[in-house]
N, C-alpha and C positions, 0 to 999 in steps of 0.2 A: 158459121163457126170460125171466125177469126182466122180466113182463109187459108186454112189447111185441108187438105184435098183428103178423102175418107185411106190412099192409097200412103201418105205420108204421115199419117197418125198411127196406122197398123206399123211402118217403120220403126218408129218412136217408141210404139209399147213394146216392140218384140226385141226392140235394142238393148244388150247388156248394159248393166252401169251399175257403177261404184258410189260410195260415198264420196265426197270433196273431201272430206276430213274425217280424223282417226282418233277427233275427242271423242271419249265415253258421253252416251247419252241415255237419258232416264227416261223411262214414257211418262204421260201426262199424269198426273194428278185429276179427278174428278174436275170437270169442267176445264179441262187443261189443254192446252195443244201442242205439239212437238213437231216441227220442220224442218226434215233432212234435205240437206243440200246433194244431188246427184250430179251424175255426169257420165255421159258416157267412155269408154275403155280408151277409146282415142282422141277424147278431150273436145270435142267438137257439138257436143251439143250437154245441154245443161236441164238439170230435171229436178221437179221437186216433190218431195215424199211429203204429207201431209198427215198426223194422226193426231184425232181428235177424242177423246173422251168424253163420255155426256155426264151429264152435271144431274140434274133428276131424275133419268132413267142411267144408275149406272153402269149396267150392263151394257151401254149403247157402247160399242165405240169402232169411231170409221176412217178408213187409209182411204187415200188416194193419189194417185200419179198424176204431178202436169207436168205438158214439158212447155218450155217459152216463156215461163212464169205463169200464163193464163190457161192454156190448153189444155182440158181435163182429158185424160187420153183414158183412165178405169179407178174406179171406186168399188169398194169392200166395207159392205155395213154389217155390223153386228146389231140385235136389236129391233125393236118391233116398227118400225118407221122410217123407211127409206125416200131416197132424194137418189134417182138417176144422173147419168149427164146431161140430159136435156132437159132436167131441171122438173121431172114430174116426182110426184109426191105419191108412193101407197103405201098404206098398212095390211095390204092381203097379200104382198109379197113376204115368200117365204123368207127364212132371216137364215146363216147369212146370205147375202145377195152380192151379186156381184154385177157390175153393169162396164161393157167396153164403150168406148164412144163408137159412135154409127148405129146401136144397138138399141 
């Protein structure tokens, strides 16, 4: 996992943070996606909010946190069809789901 130790990624998600910026934003429109730029409180590391809206299941719709650009640190699906961080696929998980990385 893009060498982050499972002890520096629980740092990351439990780290407060802000937005970068204080423009107003809309969420997605159906099939839409919306990407907040983070950061955390002392400016040293950088984080991104991720929300997606599903386009033919509209009820779907899923946040997630990276930080480093790439590192999925937790995902939050709404929705009959989830996608973990390690990238497994079910539909018999309960909805919504929530998944930390190492988990």
């Amino acid at each position: 996992m893009i060498g982050l130790s499972q002890e520096d990624a629980d740092m990351l998600f439990f780290m407060h943070k802000k937005r970068s910026s204080t423009t107003e934003l809309d969420l997605p429109d159906m099939g839409g996606k919306l990407i907040v730029d983070l950061e955390s409180f002392d400016g040293k590391e950088n984080f991104i909010l991720d929300i997606y809206k599903g386009r033919v299941q509209f009820e779907r719709v899923t946040f997630q946190n990276r930080a480093r650009s790439t590192v999925l640190l937790a995902r939050l699906d709404f929705g009959s069809l989830t996608e973990t961080p390690t990238g497994r696929r079910s539909a018999s998980q309960e909805s919504p789901h929530f998944s930390l990385r190492g988990l």
